[in-house]
N, C-alpha and C positions, 0 to 999 in steps of 0.2 A: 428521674425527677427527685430533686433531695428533700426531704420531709421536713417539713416544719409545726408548730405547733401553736398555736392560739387560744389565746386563755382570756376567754372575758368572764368575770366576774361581775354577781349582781347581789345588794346584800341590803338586807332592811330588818330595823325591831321596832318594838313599841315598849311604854311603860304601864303598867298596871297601876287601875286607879285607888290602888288598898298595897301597902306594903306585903311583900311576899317574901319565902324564903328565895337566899340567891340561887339563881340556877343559870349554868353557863352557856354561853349565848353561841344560838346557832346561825348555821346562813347556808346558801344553795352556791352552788359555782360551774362555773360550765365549762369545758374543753372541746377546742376542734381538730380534727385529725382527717387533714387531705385526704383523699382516696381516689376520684379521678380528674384530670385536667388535661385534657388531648382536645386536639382541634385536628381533622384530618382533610387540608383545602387540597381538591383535585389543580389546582391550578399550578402546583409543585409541579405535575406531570411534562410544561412546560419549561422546567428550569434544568432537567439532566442534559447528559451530554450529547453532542450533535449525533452522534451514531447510534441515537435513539431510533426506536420503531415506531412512539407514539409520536404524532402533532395533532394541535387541534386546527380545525377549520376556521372560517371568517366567524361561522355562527357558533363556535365555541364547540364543536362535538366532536370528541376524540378521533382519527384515527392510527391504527397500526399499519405501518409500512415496512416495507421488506423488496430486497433487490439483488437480487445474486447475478455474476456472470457464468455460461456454459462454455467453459474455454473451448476455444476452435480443437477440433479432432479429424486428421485427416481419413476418412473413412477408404480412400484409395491406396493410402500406404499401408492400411493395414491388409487386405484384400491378400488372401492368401492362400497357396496348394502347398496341401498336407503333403509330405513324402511319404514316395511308396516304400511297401518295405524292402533293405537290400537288396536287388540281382547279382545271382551267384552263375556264372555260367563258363563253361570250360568246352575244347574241342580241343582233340589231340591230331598230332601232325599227320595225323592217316599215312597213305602209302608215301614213302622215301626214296625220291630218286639219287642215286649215284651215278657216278661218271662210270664210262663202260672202262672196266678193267683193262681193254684190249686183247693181245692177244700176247700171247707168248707160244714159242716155236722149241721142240723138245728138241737135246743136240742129238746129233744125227746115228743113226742106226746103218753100221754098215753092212756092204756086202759080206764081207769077211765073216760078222758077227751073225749075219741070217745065215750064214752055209756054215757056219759051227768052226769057219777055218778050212773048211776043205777043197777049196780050190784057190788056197792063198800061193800053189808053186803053179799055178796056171794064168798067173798075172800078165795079161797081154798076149795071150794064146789061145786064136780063137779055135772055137769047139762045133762040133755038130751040134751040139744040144745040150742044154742041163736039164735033167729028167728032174718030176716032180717030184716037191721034199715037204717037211712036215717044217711048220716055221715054231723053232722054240720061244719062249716068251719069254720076252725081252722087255727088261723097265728104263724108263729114263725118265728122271726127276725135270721138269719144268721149272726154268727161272722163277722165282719169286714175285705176285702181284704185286705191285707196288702203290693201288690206290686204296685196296681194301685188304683187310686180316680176313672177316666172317663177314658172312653175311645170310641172313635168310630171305630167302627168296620168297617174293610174291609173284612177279610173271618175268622174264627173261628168257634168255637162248644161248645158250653151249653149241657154238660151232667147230665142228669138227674134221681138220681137212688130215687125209694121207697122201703124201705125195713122194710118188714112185720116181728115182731119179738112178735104179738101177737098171741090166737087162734080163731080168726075171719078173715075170707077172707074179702079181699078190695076189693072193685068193684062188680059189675057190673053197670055203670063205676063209675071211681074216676077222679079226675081233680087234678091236682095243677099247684099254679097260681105260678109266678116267677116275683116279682116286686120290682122296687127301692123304698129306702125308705126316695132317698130326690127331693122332692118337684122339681127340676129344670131340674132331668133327669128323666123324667115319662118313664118308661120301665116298660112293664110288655107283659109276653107272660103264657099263659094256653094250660100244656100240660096235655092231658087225658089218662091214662089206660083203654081201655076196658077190658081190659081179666083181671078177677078178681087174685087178687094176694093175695096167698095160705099163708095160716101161716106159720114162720119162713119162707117163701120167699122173692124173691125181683125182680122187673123190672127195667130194663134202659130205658129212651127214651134220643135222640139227639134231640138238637134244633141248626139250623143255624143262629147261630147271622150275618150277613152279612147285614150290614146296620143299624146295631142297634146302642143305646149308651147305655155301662155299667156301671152301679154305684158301685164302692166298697160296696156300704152298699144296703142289698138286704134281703127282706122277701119272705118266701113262707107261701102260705095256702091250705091246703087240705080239700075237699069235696067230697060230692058224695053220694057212696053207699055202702053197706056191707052187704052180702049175711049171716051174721052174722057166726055161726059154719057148715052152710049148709045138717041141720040134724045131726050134730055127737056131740056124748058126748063131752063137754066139763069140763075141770076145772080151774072155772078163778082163773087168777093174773089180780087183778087191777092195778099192777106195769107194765105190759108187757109193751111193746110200740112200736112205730114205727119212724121212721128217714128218714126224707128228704136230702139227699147229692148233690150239686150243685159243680158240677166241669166245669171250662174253660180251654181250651188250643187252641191253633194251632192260636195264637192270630197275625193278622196283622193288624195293623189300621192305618185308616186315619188323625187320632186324640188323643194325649192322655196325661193325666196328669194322670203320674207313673213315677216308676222305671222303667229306660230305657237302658236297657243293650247293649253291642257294637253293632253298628250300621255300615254296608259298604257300600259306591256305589263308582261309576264309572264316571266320566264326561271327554268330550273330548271336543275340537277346533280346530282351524287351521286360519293361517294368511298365505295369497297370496302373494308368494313372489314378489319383485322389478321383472317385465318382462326384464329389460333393460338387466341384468344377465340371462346366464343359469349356475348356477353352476355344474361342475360334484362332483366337489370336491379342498374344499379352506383351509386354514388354517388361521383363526380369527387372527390377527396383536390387534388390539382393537375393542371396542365395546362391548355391554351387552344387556342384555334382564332383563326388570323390571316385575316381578311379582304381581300385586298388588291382595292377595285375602282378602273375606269379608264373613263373617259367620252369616247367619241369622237363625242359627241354637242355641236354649235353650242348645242347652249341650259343651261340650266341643269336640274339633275336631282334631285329625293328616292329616293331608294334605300332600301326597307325588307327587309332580307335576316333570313329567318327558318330556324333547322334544329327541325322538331316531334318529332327525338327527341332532342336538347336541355331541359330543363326544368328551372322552378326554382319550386317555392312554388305549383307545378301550372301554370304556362304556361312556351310555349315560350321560348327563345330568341328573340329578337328584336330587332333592331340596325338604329337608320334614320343615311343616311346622305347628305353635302347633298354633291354635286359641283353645282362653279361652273365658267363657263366659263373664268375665271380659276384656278380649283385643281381642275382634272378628274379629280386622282388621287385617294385617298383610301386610308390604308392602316390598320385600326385590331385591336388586341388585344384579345379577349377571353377575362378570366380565366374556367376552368371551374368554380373553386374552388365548392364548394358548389351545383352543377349534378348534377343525374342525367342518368343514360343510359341509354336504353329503348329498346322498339316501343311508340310511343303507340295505336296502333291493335290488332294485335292481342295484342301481348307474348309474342310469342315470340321466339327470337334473334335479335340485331339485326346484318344482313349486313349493310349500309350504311349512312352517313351521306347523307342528303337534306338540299339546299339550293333554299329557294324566294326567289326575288329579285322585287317588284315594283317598277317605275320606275316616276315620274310628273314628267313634265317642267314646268315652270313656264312660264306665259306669256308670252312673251319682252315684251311690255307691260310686265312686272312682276317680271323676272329683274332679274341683278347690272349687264346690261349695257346703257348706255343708247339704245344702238340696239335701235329696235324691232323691226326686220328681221333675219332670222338666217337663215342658207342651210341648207335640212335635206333630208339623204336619207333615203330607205329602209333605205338599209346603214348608215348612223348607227348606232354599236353602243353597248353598255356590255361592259364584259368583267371578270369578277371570278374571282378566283383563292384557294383555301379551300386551307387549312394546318392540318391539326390535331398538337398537339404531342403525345408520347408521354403519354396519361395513365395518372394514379396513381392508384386506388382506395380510398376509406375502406370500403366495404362493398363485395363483387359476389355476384350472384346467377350462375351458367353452368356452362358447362362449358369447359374450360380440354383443347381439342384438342391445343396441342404444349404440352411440359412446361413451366414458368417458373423460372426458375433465379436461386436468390439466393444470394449472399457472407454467409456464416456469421464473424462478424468473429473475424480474428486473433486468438492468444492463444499467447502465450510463457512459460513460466515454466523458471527455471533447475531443476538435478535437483544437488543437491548428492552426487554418488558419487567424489571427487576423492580422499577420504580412502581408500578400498578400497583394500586390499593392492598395490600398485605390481605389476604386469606381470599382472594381473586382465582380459585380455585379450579383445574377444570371439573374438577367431582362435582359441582355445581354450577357452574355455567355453560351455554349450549350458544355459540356465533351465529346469527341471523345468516350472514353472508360472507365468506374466506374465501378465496379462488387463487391458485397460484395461476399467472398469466403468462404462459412458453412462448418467446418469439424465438426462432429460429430462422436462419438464413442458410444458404451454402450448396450441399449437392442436387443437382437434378433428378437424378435417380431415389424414387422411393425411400425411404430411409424410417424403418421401426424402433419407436426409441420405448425400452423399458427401463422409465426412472423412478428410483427408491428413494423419497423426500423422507428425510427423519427428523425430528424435532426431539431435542433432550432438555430435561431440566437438572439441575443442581443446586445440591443445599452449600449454605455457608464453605461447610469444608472440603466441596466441589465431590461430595458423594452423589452418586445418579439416584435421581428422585424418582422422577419417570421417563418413558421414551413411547414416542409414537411414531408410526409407520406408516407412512402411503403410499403406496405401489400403482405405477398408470403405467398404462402401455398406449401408445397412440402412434400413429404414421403418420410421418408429413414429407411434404413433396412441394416442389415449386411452386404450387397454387392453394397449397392448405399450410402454410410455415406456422400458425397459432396454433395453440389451444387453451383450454382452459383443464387448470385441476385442482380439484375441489381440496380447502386447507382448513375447514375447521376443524377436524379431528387432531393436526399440527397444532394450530394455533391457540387452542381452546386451553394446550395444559401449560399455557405459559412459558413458552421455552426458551433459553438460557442460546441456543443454538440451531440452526438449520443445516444440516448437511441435504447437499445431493449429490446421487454417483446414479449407475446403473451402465447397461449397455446397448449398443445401439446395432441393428440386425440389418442387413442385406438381405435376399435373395428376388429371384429371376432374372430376366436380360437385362444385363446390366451390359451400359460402354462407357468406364469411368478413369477418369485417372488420378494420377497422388495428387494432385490439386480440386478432389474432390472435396468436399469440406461440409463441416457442420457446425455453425457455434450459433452463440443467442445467450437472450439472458430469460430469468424467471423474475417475477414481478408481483407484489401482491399491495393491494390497497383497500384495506376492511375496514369499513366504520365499525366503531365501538359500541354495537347494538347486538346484547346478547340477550338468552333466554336465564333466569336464576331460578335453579332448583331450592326446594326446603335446603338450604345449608348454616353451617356460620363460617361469619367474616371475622376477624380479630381484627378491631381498631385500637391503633397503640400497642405498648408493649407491657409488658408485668414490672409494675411500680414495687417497691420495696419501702415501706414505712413504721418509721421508729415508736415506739409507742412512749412516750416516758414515763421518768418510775414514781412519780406523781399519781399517773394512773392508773400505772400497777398498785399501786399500795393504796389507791381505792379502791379497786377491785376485791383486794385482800380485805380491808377493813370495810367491805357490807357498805362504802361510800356512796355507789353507783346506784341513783334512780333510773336512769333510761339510756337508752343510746336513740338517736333518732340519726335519718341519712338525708340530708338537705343538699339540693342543689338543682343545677335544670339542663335540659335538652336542647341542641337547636339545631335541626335535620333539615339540609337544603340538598335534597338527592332520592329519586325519585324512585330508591327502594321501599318498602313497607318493610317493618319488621318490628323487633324490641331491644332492648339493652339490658343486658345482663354485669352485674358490681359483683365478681367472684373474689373471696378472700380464703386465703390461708395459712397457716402456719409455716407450712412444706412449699419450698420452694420450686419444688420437683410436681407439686400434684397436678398443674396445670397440662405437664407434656406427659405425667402418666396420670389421669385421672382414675383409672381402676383401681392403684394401688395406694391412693392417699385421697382423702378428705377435703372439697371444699365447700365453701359454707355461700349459697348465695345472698347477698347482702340485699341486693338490689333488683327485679322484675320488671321492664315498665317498659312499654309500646311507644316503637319510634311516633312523634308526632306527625301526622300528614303536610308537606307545604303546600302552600296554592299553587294550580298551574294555570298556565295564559292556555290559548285556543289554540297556541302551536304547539304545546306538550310541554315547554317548558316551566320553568320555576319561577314563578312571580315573588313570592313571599316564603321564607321558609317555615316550617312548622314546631312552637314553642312546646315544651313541656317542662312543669316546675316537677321535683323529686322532694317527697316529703316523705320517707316512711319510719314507723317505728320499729327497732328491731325485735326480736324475740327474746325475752332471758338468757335464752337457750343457747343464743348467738355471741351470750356477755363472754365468755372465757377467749373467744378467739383475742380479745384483747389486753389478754394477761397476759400476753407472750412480752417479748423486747422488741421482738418483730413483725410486721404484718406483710403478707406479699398478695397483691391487690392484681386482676386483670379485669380488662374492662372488653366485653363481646359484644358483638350484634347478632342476633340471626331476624336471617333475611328470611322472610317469606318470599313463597313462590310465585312469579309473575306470570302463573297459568293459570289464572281464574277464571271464574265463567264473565267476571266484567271485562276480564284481557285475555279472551283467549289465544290469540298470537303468542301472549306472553313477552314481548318484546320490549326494552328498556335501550337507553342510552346514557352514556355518563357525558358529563360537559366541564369544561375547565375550572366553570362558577359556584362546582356544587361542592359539596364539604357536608362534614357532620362533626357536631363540638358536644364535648359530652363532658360536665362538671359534677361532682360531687364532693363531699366531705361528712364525716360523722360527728356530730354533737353529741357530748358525753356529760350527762347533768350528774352532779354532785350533790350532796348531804353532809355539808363538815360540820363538826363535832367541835368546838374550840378546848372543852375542856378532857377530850378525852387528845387531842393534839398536846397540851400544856404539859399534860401527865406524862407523853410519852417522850415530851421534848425534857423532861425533867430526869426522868428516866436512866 
């Protein structure tokens, strides 16, 4: 408001009725100096912009409105089992069957060679007899195994034939020894015949290799004795002979470097499902199960890894998998997507995940690798490690033991109350009646929703002024979708903004799917009927006025008889209170009043309006401002500048004549507040002359 200044002058003499000395003529003069001029009409409250919070009604009485949406949230998609932690689980290829070495046949031990030579000029010359001889020991190296080098035995059998193709009986007894013929696997076992073995005959014995280690390369030697022809005519061939036959089969080892023909086992596992779930039965939305197996196995491997409560299209899961002995690891993904999850068996909740893994080894003949021969133990393992990823459910059937908790999305919507009456405070006002009104629609199943309603305010340069919080928890269900939540604590400090968020909870039997759903809006419609605490209001804003140097240099020259503060009131608004004319030098003392000076000008009690029988305002209520100031008060107007605000304070509408305390604002009502200072003068004409002379 730009300052102006009004100067009315009033001047009168008279003559005396007897000549006198001259004396220079005086007179009074008066100056006005604005101070306040506001008019604060509620019915502005009606001309802001449409995305206002206020309107008034037919009968003119304020209210605040508010309307947010709850964006839809599929409460089924979120629906989710936690993964277990990794399964680490390994089984080694236990006992190893090979192919039975067969047999190999020692070359022959002749006649010649058991009689030492001594009846090589009796060739074809038969004899009465050949009397019994001591048999020297005699070695003959065995062809070479050809399916295996080593091998350590776990159960097996060393068959052992001698066969007598001379005419001399063998034994009483004979021995042969059965040893290796390399240096690093010392084997040797001696099996004896006692019962002499008849010409053209032959004996078997078994040996239990169980624990032993076999060499491919293997001698035998025979000794002992020879009942010779045992009294009967003979006629020798020094060509005859005899043959040692060394046959393996039934071969399982603990160890072996050979030909290692298909090999199977069997290994299992199991991962404990999330407790928080009982599934009876879901349908995978996303998520997977990672694989990772690892082959500490020499040969090559097919891996078929099955989980049976897995299923898709009505069979398991199922995933075959090739380790080589060149790529032994194998690591692979599989999506869930469109997999169920069950108890295939009996369908009831499903506590764990089961993993069945069969290996089958390939024939090292006909693996990656072009050696035939492959070294294999017993502890040879495979080792496979199961991940399953947090899945997501499009349908579940269970019971949902700990709650499941989802983020109800964000939503902000400004609150347009900016326009309300300046110092509309919530430090002093208390709302009669604020409710936010939750409708909800959407899932069947129970559904807990805890929402955090927050309301902020901010000053000019979008600094947070305050923030308030309202926290409700409530449940709603197909037959309770409303509620109400109480918002005058929000509403009261005027806010700039309304967020809500929070989250929304599951748990027990639930049978839901991704098109389960939740949205709705919040709604709120609060008349403008609050409680007012002892506070103040600022109407208008801090004027700035010039003082001119007229009146300065009255001040100075002892000019000034009086200051008076004229003007008047006219309150159509159904607060009680007074008005306060603060002035000061400092333009700053207003927003720090601790640290600067100001001077009150003006004191004086809103005037009462009349009200009708329905509460309202009939006639507003006048007051004229007449006061005089103080001496004390004259310097504030020696400055060049004056900085004026203009208050109310409201009393409190909790008296014992209202004790509700309840009030309303209405479009009609306003409060105009005028004053101005009257500055009376004393001029001097000739002490002016002098100094205009000067």
């Amino acid at each position: 408001m730009s300052a102006f200044l009004l100067v009315v002058l009033s001047m009168g003499c008279s003559l005396p009725s007897k000549p006198q000395s001259p004396e220079a003529p005086k007179w009074d003069a008066q100056f006005a100096v604005p101070l306040a001029d506001y008019t604060y009409e509620f019915s502005e409250l009606e001309e802001i912009d449409s995305d206002s919070a206020l309107f008034a009604d037919e009968d003119g009485l304020f209210h605040i409105t508010y309307k947010d949406t709850l964006d839809r949230f599929n409460v089924g998609t979120e629906l989710k089992l936690d993964p277990p932690a990794p399964k680490t689980f390994s089984q080694s290829i236990g006992d190893i069957s090979i192919d039975s070495p067969g047999s190999q046949e020692s070359p022959k031990i002749t006649f010649n060679e058991l009689t030492q030579g001594k009846f090589s000029a009796f060739q074809g010359v038969e004899l009465d007899s050949i009397p019994s001889f001591e048999l020297i020991k005699i070695e003959k190296d065995l062809p070479t195994f050809e399916d295996f080098e080593s091998a350590t035995v776990k159960e097996g059998t060393l068959e052992l034939t001698v066969r007598n193709n001379t005419v001399i009986y063998l034994g009483n007894p004979v021995k042969v020894t059965v040893e290796s013929r390399r240096r690093d696997i010392p084997f040797r076992q001696v099996i004896e015949f006692k019962d002499p073995i008849p010409p053209r005959g032959e004996q078997t014995k078994l040996l239990d290799l169980a624990g032993s280690t076999l060499s491919n390369q293997m001698r035998v030697a025979l000794e002992g004795n020879s009942l010779g022809s045992n009294g009967k005519p003979v006629v020798v061939d020094v060509n005859s002979y005899i043959t040692v036959e060394v046959s393996i089969s039934g071969l399982e080892v603990l160890q072996a470097r050979a030909k290692i023909p298909r090999q199977h086992f069997q290994m299992s596992g199991a991962s404990a499902l999330d407790e928080k779930i009982e599934v009876m039965e879901a349908a995978i939305r996303s998520g997977g199960i990672t694989i990772d197996l690892s082959s500490q196995l020499p040969v090559d491997a097919d891996v078929t890894v099955e989980v049976p409560a897995l299923t898709r299209q009505g069979k398991p899961l199922r995933k075959c998998f090739e380790l080589r002995t060149n790529r032994p690891r194998q690591l692979e993904y599989i999506d869930l997507s469109h997999y169920r999850i069950g108890n295939p068996k009996t369908g009831a909740a499903l506590d764990s995940l089961n993993y069945h893994l069969d290996v089958v080894t390939i024939d090292t003949r006909w693996d990656s690798d072009p050696d035939p021969f492959a070294t294999i133990s017993s502890d040879n393992f495979v080792v496979a490690t199961v991940s399953l990823d947090t899945l997501k459910f499009s349908h579940l059937k269970g019971n949902i033991v700990e709650k499941q908790d989802f983020e109800i999305p964000r939503t902000k919507q400004g609150i347009s109350l900016q326009d309300l009456p300046k110092g509309l405070e919530p430090d002093w006002i208390a709302f009669k009646e604020a409710n936010f009104l939750v409708k909800t629609k959407g899932v069947d199943t129970p559904v807990t929703l805890d929402l955090l309603i927050v309301g902020e305010r901010f000053d000019e340069d979008g600094v947070l002024e305050e923030r308030r919080e309202k926290r409700q928890t409530i449940t709603i269900s197909k037959q309770s979708p409303d509620f109400l939540i109480e918002a005058g604590e929000i509403i009261s400090i005027m806010p700039d903004s309304v967020e809500i968020s929070g989250t929304a909870t599951i748990q027990g039997e639930v049978d839901i799917t991704d098109e389960s759903y939740v949205e709705g809006t919040v709604e709120m419609d609060a008349p403008l009927i609050f409680r007012v605490k002892h506070s103040v209001m600022q109407v208008g804003e801090v004027s700035e006025q010039e003082i001119g140097k007229d009146i300065r240099e009255a001040f100075e020259n002892n000019d000034v008889k009086n200051i008076r503060l004229v003007g008047e009131i006219e309150n159509h608004n159904p607060l009680s209170g007074e008005v306060l004319i603060l002035a000061s030098a400092d333009s700053t003392a207003f927003s720090s009043p601790a640290l600067a000076e100001t001077d009150t000008l003006l004191s004086l009690r809103l005037p009462q309006p009349t009200f009708s029988a329905d509460g309202s305002i009939s006639e507003p209520g006048y007051g004229p401002i007449s006061v005089e100031l103080d001496t004390t008060e004259f310097d504030l107007f020696k400055n060049p500048v004056v900085y004026v605000k203009t208050q109310v304070i409201l009393n409190s509408t909790e008296t014992e004549q209202n004790r509700q305390g309840w009030v309303s604002l209405r479009k009609t009502d306003y409060i105009d507040v005028k004053a101005r200072a009257e500055i009376g003068l004393k001029v001097d004409l000739e002490r002016l002359t002098k100094e205009e002379s000067d």
